[in-house]
Residue frames as qw, qx, qy, qz and C-alpha x, y, z in Angstrom:
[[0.055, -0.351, -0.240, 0.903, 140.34, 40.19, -174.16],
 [0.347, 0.765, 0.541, -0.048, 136.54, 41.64, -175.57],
 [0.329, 0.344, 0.495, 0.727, 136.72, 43.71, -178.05],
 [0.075, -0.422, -0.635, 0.643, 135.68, 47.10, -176.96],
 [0.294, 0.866, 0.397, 0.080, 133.09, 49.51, -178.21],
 [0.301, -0.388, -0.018, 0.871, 134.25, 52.94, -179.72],
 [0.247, 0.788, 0.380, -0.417, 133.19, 55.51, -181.01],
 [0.010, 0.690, -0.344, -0.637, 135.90, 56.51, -183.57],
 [0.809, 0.460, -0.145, -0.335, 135.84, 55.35, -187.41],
 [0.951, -0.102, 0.291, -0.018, 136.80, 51.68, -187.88],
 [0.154, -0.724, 0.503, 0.447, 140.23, 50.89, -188.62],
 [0.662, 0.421, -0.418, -0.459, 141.07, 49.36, -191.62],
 [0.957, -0.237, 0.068, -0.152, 141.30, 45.53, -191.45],
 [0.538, -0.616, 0.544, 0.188, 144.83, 43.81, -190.92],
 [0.578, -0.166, 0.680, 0.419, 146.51, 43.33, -194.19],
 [0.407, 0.562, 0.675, 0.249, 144.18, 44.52, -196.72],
 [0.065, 0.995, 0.076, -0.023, 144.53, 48.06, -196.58],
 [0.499, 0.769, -0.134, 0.377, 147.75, 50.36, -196.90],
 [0.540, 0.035, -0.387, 0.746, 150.32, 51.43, -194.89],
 [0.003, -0.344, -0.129, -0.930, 149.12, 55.12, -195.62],
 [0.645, -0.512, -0.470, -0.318, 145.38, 54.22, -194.18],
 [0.690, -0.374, -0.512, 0.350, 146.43, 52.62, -190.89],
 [0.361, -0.158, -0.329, 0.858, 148.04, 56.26, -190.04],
 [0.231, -0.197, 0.006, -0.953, 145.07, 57.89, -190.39],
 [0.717, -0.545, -0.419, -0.117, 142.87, 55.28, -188.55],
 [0.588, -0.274, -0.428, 0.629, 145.79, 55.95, -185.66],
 [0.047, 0.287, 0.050, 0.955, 145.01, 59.89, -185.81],
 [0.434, -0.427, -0.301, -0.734, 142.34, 59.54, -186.17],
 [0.739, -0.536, -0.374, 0.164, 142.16, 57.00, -182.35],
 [0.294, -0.055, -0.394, 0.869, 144.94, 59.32, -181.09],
 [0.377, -0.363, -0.092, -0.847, 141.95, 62.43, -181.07],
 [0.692, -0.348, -0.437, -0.457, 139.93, 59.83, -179.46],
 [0.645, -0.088, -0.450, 0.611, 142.77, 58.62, -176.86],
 [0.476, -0.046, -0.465, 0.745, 142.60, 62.05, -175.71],
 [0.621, -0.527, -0.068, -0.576, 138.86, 63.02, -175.29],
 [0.840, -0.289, -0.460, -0.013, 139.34, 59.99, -173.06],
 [0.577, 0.284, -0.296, 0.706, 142.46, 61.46, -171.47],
 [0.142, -0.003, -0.343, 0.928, 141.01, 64.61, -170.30],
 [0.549, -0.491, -0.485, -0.472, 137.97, 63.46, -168.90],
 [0.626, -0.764, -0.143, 0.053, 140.08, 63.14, -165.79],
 [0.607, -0.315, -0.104, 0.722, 143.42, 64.87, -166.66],
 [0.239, 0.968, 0.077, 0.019, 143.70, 68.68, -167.04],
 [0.180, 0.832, -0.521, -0.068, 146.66, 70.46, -169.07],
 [0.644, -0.433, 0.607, 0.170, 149.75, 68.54, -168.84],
 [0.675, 0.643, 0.098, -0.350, 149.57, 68.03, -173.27],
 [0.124, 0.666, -0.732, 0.075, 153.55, 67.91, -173.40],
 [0.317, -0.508, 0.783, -0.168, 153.23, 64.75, -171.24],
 [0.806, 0.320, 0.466, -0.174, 150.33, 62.94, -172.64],
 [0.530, 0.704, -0.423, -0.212, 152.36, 63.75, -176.29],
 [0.038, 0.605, -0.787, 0.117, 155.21, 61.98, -174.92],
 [0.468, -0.101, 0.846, -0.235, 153.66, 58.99, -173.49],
 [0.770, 0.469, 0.157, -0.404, 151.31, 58.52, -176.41],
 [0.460, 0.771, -0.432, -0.087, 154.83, 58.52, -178.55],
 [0.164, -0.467, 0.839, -0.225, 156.67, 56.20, -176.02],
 [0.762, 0.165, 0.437, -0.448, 153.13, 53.56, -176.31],
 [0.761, 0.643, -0.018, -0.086, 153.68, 53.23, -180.37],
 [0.367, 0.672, -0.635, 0.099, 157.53, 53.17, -180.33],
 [0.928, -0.132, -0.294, 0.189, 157.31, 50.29, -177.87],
 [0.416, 0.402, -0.541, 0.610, 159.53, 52.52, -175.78],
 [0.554, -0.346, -0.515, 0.555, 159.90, 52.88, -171.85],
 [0.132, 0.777, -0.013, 0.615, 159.29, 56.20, -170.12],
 [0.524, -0.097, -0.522, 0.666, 161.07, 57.81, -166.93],
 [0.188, -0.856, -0.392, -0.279, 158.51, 60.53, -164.92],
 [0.522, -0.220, -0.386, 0.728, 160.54, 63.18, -163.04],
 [0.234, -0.542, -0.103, -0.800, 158.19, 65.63, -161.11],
 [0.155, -0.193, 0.753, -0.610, 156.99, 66.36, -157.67],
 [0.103, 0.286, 0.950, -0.065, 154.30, 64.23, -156.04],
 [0.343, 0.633, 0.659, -0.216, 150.60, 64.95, -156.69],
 [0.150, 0.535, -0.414, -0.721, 151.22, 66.11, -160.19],
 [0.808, 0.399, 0.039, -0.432, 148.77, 63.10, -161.61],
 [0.134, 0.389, -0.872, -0.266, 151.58, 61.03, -162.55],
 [0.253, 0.048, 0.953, -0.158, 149.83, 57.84, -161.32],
 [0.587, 0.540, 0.401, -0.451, 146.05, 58.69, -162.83],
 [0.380, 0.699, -0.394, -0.459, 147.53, 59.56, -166.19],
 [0.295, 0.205, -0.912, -0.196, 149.25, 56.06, -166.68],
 [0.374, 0.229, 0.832, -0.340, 146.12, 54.15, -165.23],
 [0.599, 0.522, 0.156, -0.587, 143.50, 56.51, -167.38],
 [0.314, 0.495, -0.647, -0.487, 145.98, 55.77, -170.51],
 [0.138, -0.154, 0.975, -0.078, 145.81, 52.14, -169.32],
 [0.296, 0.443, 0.709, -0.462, 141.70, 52.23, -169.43],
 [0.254, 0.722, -0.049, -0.642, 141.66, 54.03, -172.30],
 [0.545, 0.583, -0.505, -0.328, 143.12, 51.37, -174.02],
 [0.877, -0.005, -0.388, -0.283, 141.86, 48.37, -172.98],
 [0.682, 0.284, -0.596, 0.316, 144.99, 47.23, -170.96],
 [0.747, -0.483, -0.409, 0.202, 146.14, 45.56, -168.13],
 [0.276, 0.731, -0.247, 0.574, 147.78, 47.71, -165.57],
 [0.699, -0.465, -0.368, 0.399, 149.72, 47.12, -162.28],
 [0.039, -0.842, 0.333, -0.423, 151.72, 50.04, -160.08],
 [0.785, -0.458, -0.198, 0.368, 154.22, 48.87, -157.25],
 [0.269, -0.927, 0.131, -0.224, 155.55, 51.17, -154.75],
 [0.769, 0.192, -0.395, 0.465, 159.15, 50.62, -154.95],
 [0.597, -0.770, 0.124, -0.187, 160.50, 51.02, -151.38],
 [0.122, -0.777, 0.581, -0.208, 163.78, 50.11, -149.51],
 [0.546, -0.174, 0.789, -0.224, 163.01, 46.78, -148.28],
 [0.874, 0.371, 0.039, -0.311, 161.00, 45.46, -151.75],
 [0.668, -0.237, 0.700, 0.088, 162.33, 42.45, -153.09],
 [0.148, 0.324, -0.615, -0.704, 163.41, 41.34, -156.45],
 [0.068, 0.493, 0.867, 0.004, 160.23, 38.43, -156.06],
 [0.256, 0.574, 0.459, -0.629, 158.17, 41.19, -154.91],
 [0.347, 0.552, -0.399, -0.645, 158.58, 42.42, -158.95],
 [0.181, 0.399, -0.804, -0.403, 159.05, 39.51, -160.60],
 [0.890, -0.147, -0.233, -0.364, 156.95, 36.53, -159.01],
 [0.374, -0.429, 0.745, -0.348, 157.76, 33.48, -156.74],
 [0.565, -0.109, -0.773, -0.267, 157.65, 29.82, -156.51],
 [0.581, -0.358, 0.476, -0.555, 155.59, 28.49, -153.78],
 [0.162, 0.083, -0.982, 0.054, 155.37, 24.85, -152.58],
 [0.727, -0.097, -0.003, -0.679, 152.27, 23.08, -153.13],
 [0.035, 0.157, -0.985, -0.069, 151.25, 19.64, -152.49],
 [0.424, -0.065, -0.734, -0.526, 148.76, 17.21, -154.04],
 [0.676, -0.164, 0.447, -0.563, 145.77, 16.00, -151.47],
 [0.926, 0.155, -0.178, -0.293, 145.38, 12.94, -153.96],
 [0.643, 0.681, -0.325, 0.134, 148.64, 12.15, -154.23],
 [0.852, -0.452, -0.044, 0.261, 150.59, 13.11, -151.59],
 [0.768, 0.323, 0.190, 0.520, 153.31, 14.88, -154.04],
 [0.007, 0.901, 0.279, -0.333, 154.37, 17.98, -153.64],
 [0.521, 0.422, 0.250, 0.698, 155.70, 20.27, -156.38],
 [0.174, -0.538, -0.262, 0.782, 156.33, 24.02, -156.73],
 [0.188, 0.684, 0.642, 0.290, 153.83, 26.58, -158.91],
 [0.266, -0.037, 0.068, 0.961, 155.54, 30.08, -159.92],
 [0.013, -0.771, -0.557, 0.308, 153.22, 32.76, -158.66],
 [0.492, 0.501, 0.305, 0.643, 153.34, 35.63, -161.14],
 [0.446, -0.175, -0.163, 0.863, 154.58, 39.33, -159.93],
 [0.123, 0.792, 0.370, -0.470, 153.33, 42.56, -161.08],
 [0.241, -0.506, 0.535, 0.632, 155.16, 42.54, -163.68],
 [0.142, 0.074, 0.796, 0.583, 153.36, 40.69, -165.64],
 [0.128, 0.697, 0.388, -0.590, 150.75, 43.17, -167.02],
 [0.588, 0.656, 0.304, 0.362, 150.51, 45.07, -169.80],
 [0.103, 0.786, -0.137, 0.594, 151.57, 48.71, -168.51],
 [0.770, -0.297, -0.486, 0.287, 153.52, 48.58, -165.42],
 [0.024, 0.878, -0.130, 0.460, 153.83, 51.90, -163.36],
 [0.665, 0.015, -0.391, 0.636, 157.40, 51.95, -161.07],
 [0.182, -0.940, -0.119, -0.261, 156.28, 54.54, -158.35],
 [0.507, -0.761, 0.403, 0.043, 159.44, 55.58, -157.06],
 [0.982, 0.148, -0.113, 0.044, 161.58, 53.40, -158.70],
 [0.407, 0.578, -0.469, 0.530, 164.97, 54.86, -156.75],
 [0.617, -0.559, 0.292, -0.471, 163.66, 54.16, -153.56],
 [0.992, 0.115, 0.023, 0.037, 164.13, 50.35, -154.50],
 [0.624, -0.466, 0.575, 0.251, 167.85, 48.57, -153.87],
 [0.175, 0.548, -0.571, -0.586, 169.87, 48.32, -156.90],
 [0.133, -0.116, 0.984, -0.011, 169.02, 44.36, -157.10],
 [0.385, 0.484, 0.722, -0.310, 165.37, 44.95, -156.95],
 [0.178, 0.648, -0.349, -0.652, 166.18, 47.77, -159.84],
 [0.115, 0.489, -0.771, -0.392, 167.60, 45.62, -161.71],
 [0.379, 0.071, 0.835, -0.393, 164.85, 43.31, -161.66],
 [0.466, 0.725, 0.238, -0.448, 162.77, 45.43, -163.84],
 [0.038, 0.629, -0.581, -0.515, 165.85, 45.41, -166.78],
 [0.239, 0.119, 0.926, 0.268, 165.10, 41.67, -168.31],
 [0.339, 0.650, 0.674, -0.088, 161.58, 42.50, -168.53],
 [0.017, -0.844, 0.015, 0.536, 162.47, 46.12, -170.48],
 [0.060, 0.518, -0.667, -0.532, 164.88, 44.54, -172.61],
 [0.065, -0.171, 0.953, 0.241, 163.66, 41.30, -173.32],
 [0.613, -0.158, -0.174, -0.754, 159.91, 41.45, -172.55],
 [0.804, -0.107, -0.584, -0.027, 160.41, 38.35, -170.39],
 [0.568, -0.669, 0.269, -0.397, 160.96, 37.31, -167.04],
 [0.759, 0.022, -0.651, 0.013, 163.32, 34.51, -165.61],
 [0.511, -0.546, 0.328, -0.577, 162.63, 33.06, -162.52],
 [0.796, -0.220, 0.504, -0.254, 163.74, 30.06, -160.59],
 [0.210, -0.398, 0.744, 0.493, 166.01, 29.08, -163.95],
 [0.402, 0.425, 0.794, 0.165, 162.72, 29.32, -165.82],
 [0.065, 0.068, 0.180, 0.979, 162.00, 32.03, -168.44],
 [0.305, 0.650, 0.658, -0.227, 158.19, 33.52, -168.79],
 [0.229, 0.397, 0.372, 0.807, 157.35, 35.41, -171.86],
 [0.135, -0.265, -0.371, 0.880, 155.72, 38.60, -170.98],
 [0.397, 0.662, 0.608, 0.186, 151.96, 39.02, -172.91],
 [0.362, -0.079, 0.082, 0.925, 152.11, 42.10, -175.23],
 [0.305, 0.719, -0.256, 0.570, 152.42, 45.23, -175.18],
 [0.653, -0.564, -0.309, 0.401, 154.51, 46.07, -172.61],
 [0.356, 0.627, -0.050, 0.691, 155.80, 49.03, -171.18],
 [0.552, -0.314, -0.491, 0.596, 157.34, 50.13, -168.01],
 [0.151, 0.737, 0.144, 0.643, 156.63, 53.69, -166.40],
 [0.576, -0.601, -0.394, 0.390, 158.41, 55.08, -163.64],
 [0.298, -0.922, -0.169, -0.179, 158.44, 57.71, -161.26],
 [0.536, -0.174, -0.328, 0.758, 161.36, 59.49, -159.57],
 [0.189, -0.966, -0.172, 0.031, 160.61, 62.36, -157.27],
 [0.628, 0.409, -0.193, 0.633, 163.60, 64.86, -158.24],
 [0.252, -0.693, 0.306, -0.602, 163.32, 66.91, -154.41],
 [0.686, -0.523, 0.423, -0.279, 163.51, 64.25, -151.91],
 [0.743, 0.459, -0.483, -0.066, 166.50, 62.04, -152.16],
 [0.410, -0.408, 0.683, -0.447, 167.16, 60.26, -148.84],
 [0.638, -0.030, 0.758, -0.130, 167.26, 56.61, -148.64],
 [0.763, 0.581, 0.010, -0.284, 167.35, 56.67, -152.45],
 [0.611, -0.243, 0.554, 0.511, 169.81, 54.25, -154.75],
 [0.325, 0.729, -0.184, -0.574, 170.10, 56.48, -158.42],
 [0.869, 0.414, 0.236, -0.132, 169.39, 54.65, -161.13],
 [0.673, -0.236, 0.539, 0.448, 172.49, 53.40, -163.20],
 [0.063, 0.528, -0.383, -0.756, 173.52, 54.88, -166.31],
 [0.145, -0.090, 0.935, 0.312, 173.03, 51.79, -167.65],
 [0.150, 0.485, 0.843, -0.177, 169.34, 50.89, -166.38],
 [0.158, 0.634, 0.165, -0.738, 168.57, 54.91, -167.42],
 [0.036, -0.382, 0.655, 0.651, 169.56, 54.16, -170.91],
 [0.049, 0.231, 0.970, 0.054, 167.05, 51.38, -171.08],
 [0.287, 0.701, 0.479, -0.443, 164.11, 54.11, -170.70],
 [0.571, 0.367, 0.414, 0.607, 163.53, 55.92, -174.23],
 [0.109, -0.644, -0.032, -0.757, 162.35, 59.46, -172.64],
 [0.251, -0.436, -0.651, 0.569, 162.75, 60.87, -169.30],
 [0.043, -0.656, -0.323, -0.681, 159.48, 63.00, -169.19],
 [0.005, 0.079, 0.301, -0.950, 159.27, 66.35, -166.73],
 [0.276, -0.570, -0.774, -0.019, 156.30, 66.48, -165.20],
 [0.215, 0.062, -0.179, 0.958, 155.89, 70.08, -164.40],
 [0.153, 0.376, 0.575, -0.710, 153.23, 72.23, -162.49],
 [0.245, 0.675, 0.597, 0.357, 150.14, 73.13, -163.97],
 [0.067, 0.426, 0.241, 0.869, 149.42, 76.54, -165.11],
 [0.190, 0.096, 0.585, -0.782, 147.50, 78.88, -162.21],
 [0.628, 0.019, -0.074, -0.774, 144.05, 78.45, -164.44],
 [0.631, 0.055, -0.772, -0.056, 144.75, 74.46, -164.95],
 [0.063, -0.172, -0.706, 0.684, 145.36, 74.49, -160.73],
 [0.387, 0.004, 0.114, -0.915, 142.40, 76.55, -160.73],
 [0.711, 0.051, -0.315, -0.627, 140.01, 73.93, -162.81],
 [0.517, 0.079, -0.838, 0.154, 141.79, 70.62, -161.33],
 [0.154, -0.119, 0.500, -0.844, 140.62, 71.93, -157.63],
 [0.583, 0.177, 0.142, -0.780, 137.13, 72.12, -158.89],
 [0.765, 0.115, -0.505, -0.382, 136.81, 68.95, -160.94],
 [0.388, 0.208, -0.748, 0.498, 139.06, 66.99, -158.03],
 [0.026, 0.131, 0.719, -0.682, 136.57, 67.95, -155.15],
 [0.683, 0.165, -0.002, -0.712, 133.03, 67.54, -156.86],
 [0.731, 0.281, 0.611, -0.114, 131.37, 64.30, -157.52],
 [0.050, 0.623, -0.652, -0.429, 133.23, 62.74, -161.02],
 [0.957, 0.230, -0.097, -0.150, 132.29, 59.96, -163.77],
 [0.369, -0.529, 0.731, 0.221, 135.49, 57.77, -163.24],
 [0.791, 0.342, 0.489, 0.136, 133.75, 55.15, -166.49],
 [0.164, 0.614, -0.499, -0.589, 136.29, 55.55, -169.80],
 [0.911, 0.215, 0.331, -0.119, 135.19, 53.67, -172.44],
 [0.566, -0.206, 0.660, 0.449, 138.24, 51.73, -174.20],
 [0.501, 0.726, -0.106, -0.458, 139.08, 53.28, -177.76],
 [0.716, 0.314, -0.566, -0.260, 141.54, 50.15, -178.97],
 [0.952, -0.304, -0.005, 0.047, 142.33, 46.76, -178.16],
 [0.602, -0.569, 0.496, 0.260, 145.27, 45.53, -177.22],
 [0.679, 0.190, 0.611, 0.359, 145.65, 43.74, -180.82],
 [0.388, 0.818, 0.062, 0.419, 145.43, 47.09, -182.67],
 [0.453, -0.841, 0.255, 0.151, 147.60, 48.46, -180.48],
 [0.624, -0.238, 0.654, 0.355, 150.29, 46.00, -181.26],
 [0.588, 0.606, 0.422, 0.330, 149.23, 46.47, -185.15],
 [0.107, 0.979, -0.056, 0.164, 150.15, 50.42, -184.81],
 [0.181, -0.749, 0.588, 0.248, 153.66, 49.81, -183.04],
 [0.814, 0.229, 0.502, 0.181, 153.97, 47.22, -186.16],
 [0.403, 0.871, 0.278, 0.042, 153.14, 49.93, -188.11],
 [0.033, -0.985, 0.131, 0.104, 155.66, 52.85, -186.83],
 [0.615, -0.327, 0.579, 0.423, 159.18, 50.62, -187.65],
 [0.521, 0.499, 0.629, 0.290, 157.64, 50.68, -191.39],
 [0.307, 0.934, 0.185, 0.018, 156.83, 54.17, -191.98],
 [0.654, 0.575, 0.035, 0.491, 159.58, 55.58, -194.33],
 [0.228, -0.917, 0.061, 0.323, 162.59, 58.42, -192.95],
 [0.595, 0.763, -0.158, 0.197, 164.83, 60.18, -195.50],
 [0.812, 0.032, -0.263, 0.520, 168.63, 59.68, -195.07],
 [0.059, 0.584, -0.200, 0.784, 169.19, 63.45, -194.08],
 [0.680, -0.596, 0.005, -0.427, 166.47, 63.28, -190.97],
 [0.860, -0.207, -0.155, 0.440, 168.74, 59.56, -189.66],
 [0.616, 0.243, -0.301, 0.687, 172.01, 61.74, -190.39],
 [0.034, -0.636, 0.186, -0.748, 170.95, 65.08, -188.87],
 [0.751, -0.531, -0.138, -0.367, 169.55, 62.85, -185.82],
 [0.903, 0.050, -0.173, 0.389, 172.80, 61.14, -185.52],
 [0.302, 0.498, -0.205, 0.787, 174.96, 64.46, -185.61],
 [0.483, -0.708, 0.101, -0.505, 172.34, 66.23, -182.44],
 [0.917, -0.393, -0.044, 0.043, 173.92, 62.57, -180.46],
 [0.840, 0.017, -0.133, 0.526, 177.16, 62.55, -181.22],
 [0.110, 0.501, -0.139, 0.847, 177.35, 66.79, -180.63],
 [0.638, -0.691, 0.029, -0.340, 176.53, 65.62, -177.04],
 [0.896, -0.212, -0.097, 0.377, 179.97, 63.79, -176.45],
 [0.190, -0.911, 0.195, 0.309, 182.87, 66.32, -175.28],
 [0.683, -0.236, 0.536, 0.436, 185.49, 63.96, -177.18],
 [0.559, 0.705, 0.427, 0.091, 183.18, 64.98, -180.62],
 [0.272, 0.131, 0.285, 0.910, 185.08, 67.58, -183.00],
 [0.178, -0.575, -0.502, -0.621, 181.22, 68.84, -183.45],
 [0.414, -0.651, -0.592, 0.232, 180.86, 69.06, -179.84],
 [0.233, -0.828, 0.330, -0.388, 180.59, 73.36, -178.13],
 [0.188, 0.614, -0.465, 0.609, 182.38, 74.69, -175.81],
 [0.715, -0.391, 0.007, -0.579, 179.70, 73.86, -173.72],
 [0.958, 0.071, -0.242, -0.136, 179.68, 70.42, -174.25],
 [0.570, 0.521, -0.463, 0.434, 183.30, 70.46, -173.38],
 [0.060, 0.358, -0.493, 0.791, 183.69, 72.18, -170.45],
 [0.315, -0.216, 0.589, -0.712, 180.65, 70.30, -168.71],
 [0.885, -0.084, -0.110, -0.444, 179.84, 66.91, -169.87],
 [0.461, -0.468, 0.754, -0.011, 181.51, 64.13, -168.88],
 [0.383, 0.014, 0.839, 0.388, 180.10, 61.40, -170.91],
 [0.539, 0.307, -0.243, -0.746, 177.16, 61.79, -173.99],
 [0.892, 0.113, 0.177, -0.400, 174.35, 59.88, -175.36],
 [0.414, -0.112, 0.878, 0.212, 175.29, 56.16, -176.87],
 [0.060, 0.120, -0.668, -0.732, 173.79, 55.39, -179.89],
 [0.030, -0.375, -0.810, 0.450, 170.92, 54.26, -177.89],
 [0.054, 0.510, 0.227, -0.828, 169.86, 57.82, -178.28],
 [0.232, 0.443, -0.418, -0.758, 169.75, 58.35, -181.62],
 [0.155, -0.366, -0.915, -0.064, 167.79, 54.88, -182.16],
 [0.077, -0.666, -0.718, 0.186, 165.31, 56.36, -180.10],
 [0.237, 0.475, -0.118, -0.839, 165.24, 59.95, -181.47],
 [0.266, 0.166, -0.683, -0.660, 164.28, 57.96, -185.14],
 [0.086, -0.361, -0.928, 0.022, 161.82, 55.55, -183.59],
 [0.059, -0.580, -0.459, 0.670, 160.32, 58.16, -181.26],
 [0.181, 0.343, -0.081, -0.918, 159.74, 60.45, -184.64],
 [0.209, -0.110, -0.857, -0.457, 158.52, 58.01, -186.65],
 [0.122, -0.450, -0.796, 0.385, 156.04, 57.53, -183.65],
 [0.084, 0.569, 0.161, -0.802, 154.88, 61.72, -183.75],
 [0.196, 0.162, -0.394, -0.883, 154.65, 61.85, -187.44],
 [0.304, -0.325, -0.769, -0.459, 152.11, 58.86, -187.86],
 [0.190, -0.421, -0.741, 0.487, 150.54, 60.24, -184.43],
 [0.145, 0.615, -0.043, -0.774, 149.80, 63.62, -186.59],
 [0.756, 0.503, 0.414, -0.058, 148.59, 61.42, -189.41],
 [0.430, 0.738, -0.470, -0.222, 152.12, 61.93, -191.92],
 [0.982, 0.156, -0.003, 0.106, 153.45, 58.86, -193.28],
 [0.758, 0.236, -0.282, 0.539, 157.22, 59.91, -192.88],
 [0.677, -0.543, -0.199, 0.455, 159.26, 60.94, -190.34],
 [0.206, 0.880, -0.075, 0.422, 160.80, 64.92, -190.28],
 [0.376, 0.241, -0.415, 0.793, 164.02, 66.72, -189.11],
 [0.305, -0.539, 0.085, -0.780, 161.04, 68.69, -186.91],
 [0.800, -0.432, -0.171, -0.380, 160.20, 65.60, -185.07],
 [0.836, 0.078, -0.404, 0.363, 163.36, 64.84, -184.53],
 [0.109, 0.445, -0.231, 0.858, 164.39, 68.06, -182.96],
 [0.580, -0.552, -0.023, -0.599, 161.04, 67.95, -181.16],
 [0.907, -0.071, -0.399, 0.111, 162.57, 64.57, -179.28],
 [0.480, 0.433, -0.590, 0.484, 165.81, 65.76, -178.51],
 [0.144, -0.579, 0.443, -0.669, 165.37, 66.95, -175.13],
 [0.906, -0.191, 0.122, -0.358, 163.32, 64.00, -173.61],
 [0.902, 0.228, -0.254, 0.265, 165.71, 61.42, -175.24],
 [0.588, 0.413, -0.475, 0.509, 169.02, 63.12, -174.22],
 [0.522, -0.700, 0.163, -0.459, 167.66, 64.43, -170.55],
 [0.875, -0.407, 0.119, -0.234, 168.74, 61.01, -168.97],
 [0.961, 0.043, 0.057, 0.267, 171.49, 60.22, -170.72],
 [0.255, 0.867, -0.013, 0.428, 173.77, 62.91, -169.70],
 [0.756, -0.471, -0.222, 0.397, 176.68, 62.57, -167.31],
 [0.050, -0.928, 0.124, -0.347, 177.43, 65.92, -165.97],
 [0.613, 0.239, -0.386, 0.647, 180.83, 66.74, -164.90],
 [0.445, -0.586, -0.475, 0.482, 181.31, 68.28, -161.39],
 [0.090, -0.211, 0.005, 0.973, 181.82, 71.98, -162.95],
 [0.230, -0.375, -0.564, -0.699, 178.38, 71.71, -164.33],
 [0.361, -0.638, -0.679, -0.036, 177.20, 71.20, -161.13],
 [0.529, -0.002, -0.008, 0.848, 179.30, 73.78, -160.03],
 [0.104, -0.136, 0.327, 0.929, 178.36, 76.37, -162.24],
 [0.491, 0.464, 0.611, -0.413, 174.87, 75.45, -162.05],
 [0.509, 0.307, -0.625, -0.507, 174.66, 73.99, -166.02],
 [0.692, 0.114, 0.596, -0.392, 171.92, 71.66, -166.07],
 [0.348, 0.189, 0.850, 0.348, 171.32, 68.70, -169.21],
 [0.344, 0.881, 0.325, -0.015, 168.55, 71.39, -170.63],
 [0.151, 0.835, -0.257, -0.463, 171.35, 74.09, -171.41],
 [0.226, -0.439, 0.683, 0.538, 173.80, 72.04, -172.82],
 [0.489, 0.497, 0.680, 0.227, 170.35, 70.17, -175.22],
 [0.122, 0.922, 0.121, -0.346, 169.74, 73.95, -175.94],
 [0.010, -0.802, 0.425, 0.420, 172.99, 74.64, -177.00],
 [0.429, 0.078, 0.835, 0.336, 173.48, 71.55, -179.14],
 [0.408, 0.726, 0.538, -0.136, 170.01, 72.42, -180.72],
 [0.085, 0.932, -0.123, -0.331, 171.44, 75.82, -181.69],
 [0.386, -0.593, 0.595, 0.382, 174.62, 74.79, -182.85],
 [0.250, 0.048, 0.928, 0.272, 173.08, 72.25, -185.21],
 [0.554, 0.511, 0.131, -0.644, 170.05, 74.34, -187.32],
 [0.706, 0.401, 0.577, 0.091, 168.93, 71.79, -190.12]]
């Protein structure tokens, strides 16, 4: 992959410089990530946060918002913006677990005479991979997408393929139209590290998207890193230092989401069914570590952790049938955790 041009101040060189450095060369390309950003998205700032955070933690994200709300531009621009490959498949009823993954086809030598078979590679194998719909899709074809999440690989035809890095999966569920859909498993949900809300723009944002959306538009982003700094920065964010209080107080916000918990409300009680897995709380500490060097601080805060919660624990919440009841939604009961639990 070439080595693109930018514009922002050169990062330091791979090994020879500090920790400390590298997070302010990554500030200092996040600023630059998102001149690039909103050259063709307006508002949305919450989501681009998140996905910027989900890029560097090497985590997964889950989009849940109605259609034409830019999901799809946003993970393409990001994708252009940073050098990288990007595929999108329209997960559908009928889509196969090949259709994701790849096929072998049968070929056969003209010289020879011989004929052998030559694994045709999926859409998976990309760098950013955007799951439009991804509940529309048969559990089987779901579950397709789960090796390559966990493992960054593919096996196919009892042969494995490694998956080039980064990777990172991003899908779509529309949360108003749920016909002919198959809801994602607890399991497979678990596997995402933030389900981000995608929510309307603001009446001036509507206002400015209109106008920029129906005039004549530069679509050219020039690429602020490579792929290979990339990968150096989510090197980076496993490294960067978190005090034993921030782990514990991140730990308590998970486990004061199980109903079984002494710590857990009333809430909690009386309308979850199950709470996060430790899963969560992994990815609350990654996910800050991610924000703090994305705001140029070398360690991880109780604020970034807090700032997480709701993204992280959104998906992994199994509401009991009096929440639905009683219309209690996974935002009150994060609310009320939050509260309960002031640093």
């Amino acid at each position: 992959m070439n080595e693109p041009a930018r514009t922002s101040p050169p990062l330091p060189p791979g090994g020879s410089d500090s920790d400390v450095a590298r997070v302010r060369g990554l500030a200092a390309a996040r600023d630059e990530i998102l001149s690039r950003l909103r050259q063709r998205i307006i508002g949305q700032d919450e989501v681009v946060e998140l996905l910027l955070i989900a890029l560097f933690a090497r985590g997964h994200g889950l989009f849940v918002g109605v259609p034409g709300l830019a999901k799809t531009l946003l993970i393409t621009t990001l994708a252009d913006a940073l050098s990288l490959l990007s595929n999108r498949i329209q997960f559908t009823p009928d889509l196969m677990p090949s259709d994701v993954t790849g096929t072998d086809v049968l070929e056969e030598d003209t010289s020879s005479g011989k004929r052998h078979f030559r694994f045709i590679p999926g859409p998976v194998f990309t760098n950013i991979l955007l799951a439009d719909e991804v509940n529309r899709a048969p559990p089987k074809t779901q579950a397709a997408l789960l090796q390559s999440m966990a493992e960054g690989q593919v096996t196919a035809s009892g042969n494995t393929y490694a998956l080039e890095q980064p990777y990172l999966v991003f899908a779509t569920q529309n949360p108003i139209e749920q016909e002919g859909t198959y809801p994602l498993p607890e399991a497979q949900l678990d596997r995402f590290l933030f389900q981000i809300d995608v929510r309307y723009p603001s009446a001036q944002e509507e206002v400015d998207i209109v106008k920029r959306t129906t005039a004549p538009m530069a679509t050219t982003i020039t690429p602020v890193l490579s792929a290979n700094e990339i990968i150096e920065f989510q090197d980076l964010v496993p490294r960067v230092p978190v005090a034993d209080h921030v782990v514990q107080h991140a730990v308590d916000l998970v486990r004061a989401s199980r109903p079984e918990q002494s710590s857990a409300s009333e809430l909690v009680r009386r309308n979850v069914a199950f709470g996060a897995g430790p899963r969560a709380s992994q990815g609350l500490i990654i996910g800050a570590k991610a924000r703090a060097v994305l705001h140029g601080r070398y360690a991880a805060e109780v604020d970034d952790v807090r700032a997480l919660l709701e993204p992280v624990l959104m998906h992994r919440l199994v509401m009991n049938f009096r929440a639905e009841a009683e219309g209690v939604g996974a935002t009150d009961v994060i609310a009320d955790i939050k509260r309960s639990l002031e640093p």
